[in-house]
C-alpha positions in Angstrom: -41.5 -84.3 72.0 -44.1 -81.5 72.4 -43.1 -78.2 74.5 -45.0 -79.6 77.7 -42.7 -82.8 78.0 -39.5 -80.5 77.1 -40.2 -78.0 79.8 -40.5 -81.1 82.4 -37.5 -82.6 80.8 -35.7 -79.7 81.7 -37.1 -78.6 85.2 -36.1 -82.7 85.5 -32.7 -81.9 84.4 -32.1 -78.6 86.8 -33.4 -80.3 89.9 -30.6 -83.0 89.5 -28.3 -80.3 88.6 -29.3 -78.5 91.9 -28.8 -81.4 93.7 -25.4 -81.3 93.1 -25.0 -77.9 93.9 -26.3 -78.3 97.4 -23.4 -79.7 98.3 -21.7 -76.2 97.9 -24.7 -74.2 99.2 -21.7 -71.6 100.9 -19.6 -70.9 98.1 -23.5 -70.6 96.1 -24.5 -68.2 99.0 -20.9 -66.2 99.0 -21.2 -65.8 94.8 -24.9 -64.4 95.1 -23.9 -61.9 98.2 -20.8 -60.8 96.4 -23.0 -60.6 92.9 -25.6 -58.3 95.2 -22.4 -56.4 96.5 -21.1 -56.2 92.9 -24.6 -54.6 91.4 -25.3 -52.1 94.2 -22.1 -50.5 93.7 -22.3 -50.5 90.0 -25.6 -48.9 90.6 -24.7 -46.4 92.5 -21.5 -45.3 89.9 -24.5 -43.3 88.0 -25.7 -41.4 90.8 -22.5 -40.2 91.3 -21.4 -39.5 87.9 -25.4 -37.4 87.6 -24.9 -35.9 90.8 -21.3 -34.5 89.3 -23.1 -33.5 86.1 -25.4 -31.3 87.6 -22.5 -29.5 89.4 -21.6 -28.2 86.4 -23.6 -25.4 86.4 -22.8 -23.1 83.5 -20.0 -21.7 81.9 -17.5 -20.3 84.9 -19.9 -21.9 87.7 -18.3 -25.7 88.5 -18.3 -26.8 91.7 -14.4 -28.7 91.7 -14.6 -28.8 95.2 -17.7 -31.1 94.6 -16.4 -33.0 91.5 -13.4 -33.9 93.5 -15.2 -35.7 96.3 -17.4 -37.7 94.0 -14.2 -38.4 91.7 -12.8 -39.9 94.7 -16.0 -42.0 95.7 -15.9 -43.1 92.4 -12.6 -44.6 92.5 -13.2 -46.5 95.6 -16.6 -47.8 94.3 -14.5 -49.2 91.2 -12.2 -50.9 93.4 -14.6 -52.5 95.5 -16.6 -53.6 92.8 -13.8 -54.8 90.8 -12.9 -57.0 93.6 -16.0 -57.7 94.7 -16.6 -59.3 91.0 -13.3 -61.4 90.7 -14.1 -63.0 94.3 -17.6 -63.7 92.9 -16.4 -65.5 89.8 -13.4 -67.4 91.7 -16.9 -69.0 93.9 -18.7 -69.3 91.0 -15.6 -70.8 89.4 -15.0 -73.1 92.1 -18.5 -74.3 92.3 -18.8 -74.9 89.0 -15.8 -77.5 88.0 -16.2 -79.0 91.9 -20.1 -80.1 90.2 -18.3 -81.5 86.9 -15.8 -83.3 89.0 -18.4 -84.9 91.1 -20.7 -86.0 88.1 -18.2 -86.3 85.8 -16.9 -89.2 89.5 -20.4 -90.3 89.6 -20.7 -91.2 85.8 -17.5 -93.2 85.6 -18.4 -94.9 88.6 -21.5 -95.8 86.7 -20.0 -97.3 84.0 -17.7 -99.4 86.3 -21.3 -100.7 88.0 -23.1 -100.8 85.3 -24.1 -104.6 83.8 -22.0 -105.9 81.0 -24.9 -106.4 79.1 -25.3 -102.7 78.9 -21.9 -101.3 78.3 -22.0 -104.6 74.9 -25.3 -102.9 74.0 -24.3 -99.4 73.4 -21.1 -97.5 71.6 -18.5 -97.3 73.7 -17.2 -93.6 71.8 -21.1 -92.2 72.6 -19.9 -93.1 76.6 -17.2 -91.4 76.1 -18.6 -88.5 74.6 -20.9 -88.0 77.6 -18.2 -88.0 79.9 -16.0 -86.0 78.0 -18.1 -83.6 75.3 -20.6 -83.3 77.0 -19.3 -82.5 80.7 -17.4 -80.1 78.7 -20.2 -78.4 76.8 -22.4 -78.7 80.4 -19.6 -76.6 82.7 -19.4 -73.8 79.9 -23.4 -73.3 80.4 -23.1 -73.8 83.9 -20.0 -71.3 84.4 -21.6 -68.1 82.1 -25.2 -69.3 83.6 -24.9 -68.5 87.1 -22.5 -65.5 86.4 -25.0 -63.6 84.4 -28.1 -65.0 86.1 -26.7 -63.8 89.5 -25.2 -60.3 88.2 -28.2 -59.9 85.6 -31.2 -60.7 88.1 -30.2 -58.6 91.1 -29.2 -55.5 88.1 -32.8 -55.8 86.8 -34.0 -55.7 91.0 -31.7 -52.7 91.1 -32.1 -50.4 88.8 -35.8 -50.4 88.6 -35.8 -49.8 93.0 -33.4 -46.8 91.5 -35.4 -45.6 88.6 -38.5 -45.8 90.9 -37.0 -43.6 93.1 -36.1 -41.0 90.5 -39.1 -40.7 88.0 -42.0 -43.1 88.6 -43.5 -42.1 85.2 -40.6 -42.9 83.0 -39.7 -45.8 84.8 -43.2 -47.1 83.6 -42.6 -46.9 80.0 -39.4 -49.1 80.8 -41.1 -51.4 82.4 -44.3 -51.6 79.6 -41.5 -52.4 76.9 -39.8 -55.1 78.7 -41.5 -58.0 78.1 -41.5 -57.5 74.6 -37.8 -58.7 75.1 -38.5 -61.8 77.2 -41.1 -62.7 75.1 -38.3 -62.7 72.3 -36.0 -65.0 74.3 -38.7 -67.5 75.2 -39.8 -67.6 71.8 -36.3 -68.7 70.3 -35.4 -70.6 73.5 -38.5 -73.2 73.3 -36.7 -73.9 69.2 -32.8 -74.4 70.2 -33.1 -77.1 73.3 -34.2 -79.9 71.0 -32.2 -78.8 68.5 -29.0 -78.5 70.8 -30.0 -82.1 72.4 -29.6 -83.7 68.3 -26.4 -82.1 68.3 -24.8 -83.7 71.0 -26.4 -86.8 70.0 -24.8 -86.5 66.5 -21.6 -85.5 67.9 -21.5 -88.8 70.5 -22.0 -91.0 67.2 -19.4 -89.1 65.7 -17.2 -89.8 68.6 -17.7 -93.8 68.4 -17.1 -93.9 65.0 -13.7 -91.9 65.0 -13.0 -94.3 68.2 -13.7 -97.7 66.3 -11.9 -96.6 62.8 -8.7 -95.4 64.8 -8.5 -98.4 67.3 -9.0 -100.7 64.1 -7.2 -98.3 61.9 -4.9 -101.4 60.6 -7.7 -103.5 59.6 -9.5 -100.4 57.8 -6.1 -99.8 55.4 -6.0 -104.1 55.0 -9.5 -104.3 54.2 -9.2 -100.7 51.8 -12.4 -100.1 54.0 -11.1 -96.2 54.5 -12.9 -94.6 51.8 -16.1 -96.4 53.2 -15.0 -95.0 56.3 -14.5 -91.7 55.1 -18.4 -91.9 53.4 -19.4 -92.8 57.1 -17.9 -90.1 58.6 -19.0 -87.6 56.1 -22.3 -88.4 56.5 -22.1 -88.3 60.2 -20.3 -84.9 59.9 -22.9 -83.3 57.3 -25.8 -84.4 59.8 -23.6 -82.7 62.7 -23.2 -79.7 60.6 -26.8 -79.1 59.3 -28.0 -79.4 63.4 -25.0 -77.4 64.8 -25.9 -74.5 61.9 -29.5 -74.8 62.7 -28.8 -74.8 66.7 -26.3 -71.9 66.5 -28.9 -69.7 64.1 -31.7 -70.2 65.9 -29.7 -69.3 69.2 -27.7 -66.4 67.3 -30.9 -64.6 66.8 -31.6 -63.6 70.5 -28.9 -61.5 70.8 -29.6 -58.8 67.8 -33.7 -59.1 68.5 -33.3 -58.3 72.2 -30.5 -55.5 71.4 -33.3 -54.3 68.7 -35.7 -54.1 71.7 -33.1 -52.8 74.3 -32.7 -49.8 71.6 -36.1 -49.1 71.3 -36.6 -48.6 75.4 -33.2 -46.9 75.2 -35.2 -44.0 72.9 -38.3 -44.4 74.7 -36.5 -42.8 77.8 -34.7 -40.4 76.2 -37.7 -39.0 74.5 -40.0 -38.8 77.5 -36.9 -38.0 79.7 -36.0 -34.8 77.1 -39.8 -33.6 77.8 -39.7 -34.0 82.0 -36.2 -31.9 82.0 -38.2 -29.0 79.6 -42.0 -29.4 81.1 -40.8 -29.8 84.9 -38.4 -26.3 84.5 -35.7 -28.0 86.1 -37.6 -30.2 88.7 -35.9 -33.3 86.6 -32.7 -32.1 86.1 -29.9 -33.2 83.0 -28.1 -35.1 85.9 -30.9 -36.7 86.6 -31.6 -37.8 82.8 -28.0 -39.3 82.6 -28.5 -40.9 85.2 -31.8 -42.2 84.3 -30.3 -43.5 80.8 -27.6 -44.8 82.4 -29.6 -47.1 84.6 -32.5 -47.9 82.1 -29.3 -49.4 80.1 -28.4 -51.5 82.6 -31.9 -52.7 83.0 -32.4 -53.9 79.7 -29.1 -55.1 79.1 -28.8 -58.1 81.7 -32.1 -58.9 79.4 -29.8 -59.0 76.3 -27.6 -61.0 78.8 -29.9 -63.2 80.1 -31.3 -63.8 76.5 -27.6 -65.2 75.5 -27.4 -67.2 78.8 -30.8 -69.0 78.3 -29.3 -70.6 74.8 -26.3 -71.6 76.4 -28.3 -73.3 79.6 -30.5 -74.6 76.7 -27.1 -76.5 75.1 -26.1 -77.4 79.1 -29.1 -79.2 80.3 -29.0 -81.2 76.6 -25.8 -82.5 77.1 -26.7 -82.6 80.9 -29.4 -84.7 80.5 -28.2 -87.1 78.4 -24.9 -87.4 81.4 -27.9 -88.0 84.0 -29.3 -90.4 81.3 -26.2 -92.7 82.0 -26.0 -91.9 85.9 -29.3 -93.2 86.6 -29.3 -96.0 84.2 -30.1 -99.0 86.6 -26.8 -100.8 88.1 -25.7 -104.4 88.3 -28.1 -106.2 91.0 -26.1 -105.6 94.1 -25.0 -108.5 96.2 -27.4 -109.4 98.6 -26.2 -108.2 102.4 -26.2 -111.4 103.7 -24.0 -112.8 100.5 -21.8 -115.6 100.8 -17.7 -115.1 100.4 -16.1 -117.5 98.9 -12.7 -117.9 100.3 -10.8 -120.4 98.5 -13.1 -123.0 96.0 -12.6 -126.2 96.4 -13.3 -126.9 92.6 -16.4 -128.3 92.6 -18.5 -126.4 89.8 -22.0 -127.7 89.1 -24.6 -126.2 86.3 -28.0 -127.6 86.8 -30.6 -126.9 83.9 -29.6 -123.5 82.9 -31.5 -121.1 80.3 -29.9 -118.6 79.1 -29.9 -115.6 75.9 -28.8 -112.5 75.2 -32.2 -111.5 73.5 -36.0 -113.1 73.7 -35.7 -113.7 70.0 -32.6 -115.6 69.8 -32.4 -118.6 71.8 -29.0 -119.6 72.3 -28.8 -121.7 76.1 -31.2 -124.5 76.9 -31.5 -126.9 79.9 -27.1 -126.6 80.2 -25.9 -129.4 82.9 -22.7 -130.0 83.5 -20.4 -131.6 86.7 -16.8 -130.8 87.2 -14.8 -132.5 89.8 -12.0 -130.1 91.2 -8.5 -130.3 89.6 -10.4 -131.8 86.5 -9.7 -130.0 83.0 -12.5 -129.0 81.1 -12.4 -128.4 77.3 -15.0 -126.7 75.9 -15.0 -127.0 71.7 -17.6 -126.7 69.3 -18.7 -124.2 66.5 -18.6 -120.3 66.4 -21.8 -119.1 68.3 -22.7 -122.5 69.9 -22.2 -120.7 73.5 -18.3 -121.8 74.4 -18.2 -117.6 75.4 -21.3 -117.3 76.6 -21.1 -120.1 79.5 -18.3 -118.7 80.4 -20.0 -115.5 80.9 -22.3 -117.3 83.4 -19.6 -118.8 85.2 -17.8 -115.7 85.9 -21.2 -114.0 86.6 -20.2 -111.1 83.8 -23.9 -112.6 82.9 -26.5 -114.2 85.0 -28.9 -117.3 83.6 -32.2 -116.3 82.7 -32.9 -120.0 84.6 -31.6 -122.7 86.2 -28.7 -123.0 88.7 -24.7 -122.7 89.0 -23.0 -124.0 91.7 -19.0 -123.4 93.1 -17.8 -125.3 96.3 -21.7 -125.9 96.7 -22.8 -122.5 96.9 -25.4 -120.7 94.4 -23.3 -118.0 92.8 -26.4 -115.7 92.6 -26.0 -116.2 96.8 -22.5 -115.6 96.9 -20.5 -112.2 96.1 -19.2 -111.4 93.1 -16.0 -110.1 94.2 -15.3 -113.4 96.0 -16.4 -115.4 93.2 -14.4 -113.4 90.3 -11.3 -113.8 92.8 -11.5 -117.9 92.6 -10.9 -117.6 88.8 -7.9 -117.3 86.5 -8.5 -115.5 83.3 -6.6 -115.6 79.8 -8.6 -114.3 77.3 -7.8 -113.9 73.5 -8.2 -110.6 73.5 -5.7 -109.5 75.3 -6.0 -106.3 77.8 -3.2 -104.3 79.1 -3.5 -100.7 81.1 -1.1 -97.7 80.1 1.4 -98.5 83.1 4.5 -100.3 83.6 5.3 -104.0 83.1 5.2 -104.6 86.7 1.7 -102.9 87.4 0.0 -104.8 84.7 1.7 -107.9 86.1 0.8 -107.4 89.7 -2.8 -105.9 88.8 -4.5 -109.1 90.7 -1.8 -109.1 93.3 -0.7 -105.8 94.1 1.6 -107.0 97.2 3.6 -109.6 95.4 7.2 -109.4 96.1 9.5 -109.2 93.3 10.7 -112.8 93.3 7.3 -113.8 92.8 6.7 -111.5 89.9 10.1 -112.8 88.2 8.7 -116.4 88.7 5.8 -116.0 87.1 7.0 -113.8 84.0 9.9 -117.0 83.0 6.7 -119.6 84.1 5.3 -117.3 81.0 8.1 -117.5 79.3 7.9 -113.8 79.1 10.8 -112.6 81.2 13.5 -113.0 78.1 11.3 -110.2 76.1 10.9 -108.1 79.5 14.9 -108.2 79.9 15.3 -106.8 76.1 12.9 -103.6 76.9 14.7 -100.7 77.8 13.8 -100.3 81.6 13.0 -104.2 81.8 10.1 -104.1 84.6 9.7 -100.5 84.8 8.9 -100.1 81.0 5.5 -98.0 80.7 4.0 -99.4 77.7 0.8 -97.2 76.4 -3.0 -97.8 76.1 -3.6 -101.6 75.3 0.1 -102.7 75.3 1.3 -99.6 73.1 4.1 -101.1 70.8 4.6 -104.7 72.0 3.5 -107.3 69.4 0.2 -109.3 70.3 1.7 -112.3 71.0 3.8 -110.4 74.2 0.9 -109.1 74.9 -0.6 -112.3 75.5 2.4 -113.7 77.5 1.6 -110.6 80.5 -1.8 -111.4 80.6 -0.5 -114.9 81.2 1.9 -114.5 83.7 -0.3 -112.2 85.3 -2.9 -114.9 86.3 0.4 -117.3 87.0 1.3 -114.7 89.9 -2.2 -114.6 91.3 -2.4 -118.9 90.8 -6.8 -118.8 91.9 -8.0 -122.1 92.7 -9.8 -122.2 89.3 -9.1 -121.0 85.6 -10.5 -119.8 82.5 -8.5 -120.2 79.0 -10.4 -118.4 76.5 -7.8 -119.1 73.1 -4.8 -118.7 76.0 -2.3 -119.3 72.9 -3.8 -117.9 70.1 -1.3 -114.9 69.3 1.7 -117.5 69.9 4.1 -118.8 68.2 4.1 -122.8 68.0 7.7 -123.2 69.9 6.6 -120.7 72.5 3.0 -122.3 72.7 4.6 -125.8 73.3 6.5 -124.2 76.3 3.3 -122.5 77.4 1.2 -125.4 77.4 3.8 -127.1 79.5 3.8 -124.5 82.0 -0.4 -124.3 81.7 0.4 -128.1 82.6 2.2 -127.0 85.5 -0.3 -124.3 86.3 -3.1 -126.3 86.1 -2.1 -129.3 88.8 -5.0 -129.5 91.5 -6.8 -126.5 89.8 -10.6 -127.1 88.0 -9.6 -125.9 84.8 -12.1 -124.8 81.6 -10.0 -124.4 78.4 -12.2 -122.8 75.3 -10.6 -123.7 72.0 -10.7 -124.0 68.9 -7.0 -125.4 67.7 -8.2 -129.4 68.9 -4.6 -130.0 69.5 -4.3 -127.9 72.2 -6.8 -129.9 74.5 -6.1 -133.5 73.6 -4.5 -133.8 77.5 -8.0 -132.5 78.9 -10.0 -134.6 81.4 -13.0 -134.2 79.6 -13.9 -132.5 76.6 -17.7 -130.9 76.0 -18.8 -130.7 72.2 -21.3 -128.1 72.2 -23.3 -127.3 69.4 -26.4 -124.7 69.7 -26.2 -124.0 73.7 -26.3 -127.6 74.2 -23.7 -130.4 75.1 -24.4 -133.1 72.3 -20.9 -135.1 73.2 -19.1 -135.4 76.5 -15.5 -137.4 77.1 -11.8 -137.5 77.0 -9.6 -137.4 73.3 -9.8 -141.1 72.0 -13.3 -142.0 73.4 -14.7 -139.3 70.9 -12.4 -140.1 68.3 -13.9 -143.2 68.2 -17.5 -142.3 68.4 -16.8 -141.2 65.1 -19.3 -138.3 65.9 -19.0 -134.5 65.3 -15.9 -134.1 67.5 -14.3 -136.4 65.4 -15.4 -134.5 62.0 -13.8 -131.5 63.8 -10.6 -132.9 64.9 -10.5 -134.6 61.3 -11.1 -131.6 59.5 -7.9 -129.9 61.2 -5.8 -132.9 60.9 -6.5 -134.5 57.5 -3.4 -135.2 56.7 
């Protein structure tokens, strides 16, 4: 990326930033008035302090009468401006985290809309990292930005108006060496935004990899995978170190070079102000020279400021960008306006000559059909990666065929709202998913309003209201992230009984039964029995014994259907099902 494309990147980057900020155009308006109140009264402080120098005329001659009412101007200029810059940094303050709290709101919200395709595609710790690092690192930026950008612009304004007014001649040698120090902080500033951008891109990697060996921490120590893990993570580190050193340097040198150019205007006016107090015999007073030092100080140093801002913005709008990057990544196709809702499915789900992959490479779906009557139970077997998942992907609409039709009740599903759709269907997956919260919310998560009795009915349906009884608030147990302590298999049980409370007219059993034991399975599947009367069922599985009592059982085998019928009628085809069933039950 040449300098052109990173300047644009970054004008890019500031426009959205500012169009988050409009939003808070008064408190932005109240911090630059305040910062304008806060600067005139810091420039004036010199005036007073000259004007009390020059009171002091010789040994014996001092004007106390004098001192003392510039002593007490002085005081109330401090107070002002002392509260003038707290109310400034309490808008700026509020501005700021207000921003992150809305794009940090708009970035989540993104994720939630967001196709699944995208979310399988990319590390789930780099998403987090966005939200979290780099929100972070983006609000630091933004915070000291503005301050000093405020404060340091309307000194520079300032003080030159006042030197001006004071020595036009000296206040041209200020002005000569000044760029000298801009062109300093431009020169390191182009270097550090690329280099701060790799850094939070190392750091987001970082992030997913700490996230996936701590969430799979068991399987690392089974596997002795941790000091592979370990090698990963040092690498990772090393490559975060090398750019964070290299960012920090490069940005570490502004300070010093601008300070180094700062000191050499600092001299400059003391030299040439020393001359105009000897060759003007006393037209430019001392006063005046402390004064004029004092303010051609505060000129340059909002520079030196400025200087150390423009690195920080230079980390912000890299860790901002790649924040935006998410945000206006393209959402799920909405639903149309005129979508169908589905109320309550009748059962009837029809797939008519469906395409579908993941990639363009790998085909994986090709001309699917399939009829279901309602209440029938559909078993879906076959080998790992034939596509038992994936259809069920399309049927829930978590993916959408790249061809081809899927019907519910007789309605496309691409016509009909998702909500609606998603709200017909019971899912037990094998991986089981549980929110920090207590028994009852993850229970009730599909129906929030169900009474009590209900929720009881369908925990002891689940067979899960003996281990609920044991905990030691029952119900009102919180249980952490992803179940916390409970064992998988009781895991599994909730997520059961949660779709028994909501009872949609259809279900989905991905491996319902795969963490449980074989007496409590037995139970389960006589309750699934139960559960299943009247409703279209589709049962993925890959223990044959569990779907022996299903209507009609689909072989697949490379995205296609090659056998369809109950239990014994492909037992005695004597085709691949029954080299499957055979192979689990040899005996």
């Amino acid at each position: 990326m040449d300098n052109k494309d990173k300047r644009s990147g970054q004008l890019k980057t500031l426009g959205k930033v500012f169009r988050y900020m409009k939003h808070y155009i008064v408190l932005l308006i109240l911090a630059i008035l305040l910062a304008t109140v806060s600067v005139a009264l810091t420039l004036y402080f010199p005036i007073l302090t000259g004007g009390a120098i020059d009171l002091i005329l010789a040994k014996g001659q001092v004007d106390f009468a004098g001192i003392l009412v510039l002593v007490k101007r002085g005081i109330l200029v401090i107070l002002v401006t002392a509260a003038a810059q707290w109310l400034m940094n309490m808008c700026n303050n509020r501005m700021t985290y207000k921003i992150v709290r809305d794009i940090r709101r708009d970035a989540f919200d993104k994720i939630e809309h967001l196709p699944l395709s995208y979310i399988d595609s990319h590390s789930h710790g780099d998403l987090v990292s966005r939200i979290i690092a780099d929100v972070d690192t983006f609000a630091d930026g933004l915070l000291m930005g503005f301050t000093q950008l405020f404060t340091g612009g309307a000194t520079i304004v300032g003080t030159l108006l006042f030197m001006l007014s004071i020595n036009v001649k000296i206040t041209i040698v200020v002005v000569v060496l000044t760029p000298i120090s801009l062109f300093v902080a431009s020169f390191i500033a182009k270097r550090t935004y690329s280099m701060f951008r790799l850094q939070s891109k190392t750091r987001g990697e970082q992030t997913a990899l700490i996230e996936e060996m701590v969430g799979n921490q068991k399987v690392v120590q089974a596997f002795n995978h941790e000091d592979e893990a370990l090698e990963q993570f040092d690498e990772i580190n090393e490559r975060l170190q090398d750019c964070s050193l290299r960012a920090t340097f490069f940005s570490s040198l502004t300070n010093p070079c601008t300070r180094f150019v700062n000191s050499l205007v600092y001299a400059s006016v003391g030299i040439t102000g020393a001359f105009a107090v000897i060759l003007t015999g006393g037209a430019f007073s001392v006063g005046n020279l402390s004064c004029f030092l004092t303010y051609a100080n505060q000129y340059t140093k909002p520079f030196n400021e400025i200087s150390g801002v423009i690195t920080e913005l230079q980390n912000a709008l890299a860790c901002a960008s790649r924040i935006f990057e998410l945000i206006e990544e393209p959402a799920e196709q909405p639903d149309a306006e005129d979508a169908f809702v589905l109320t309550k499915a009748d059962g009837h789900v029809d797939v008519e000559h469906v395409y579908f992959s993941y990639t363009r490479e790998q085909k994986l779906i090709e001309d699917f059909n399939l009829h279901v009557e309602p209440g029938q139970r559909v078993a879906i077997v076959g080998p790992t990666g034939c596509g038992k998942t994936t259809l069920i992907n399309l049927l829930m609409r978590f993916y959408d065929p790249n061809s081809g039709v899927i019907k519910v009740s007789g309605h496309d599903i691409m016509g009909m709202t998702r909500e609606s759709l998603r709200s017909n269907y019971g899912m037990v997956l094998q991986e089981t998913w549980l929110k920090k919260g207590t028994i009852r919310e993850n229970i009730c998560m599909g129906r929030p309003e169900a009474t009590e009795e209900e929720m009881i009915a369908a925990a002891k349906a689940s067979h899960a209201h003996s281990f609920i009884k044991r905990l030691p608030q029952g119900y009102d147990t919180v249980i952490g992230e992803d179940g916390g302590s409970l064992s998988q298999g009781q895991k599994q049980l909730l997520c059961i009984a949660r779709v028994m409370l909501c009872l949609p007219p259809m279900l989905i059993l991905d491996e319902a039964t795969s963490s449980i034991d074989t007496r409590t399975e037995s139970r389960i599947q006589k309750a699934f029995l139960t559960m299943m009367e009247g409703r279209t069922t589709f049962i993925v599985a890959h223990r044959l014994s569990t779907i022996r009592e299903a209507d009609v059982i689909l072989v697949m085998k490379d995205g296609k259907i090659i056998e369809q019928g109950n239990h014994e009628t492909l037992l005695a085809k004597n085709g691949f099902y029954a080299n499957l069933y055979n192979s689990q039950f040899a005996s």
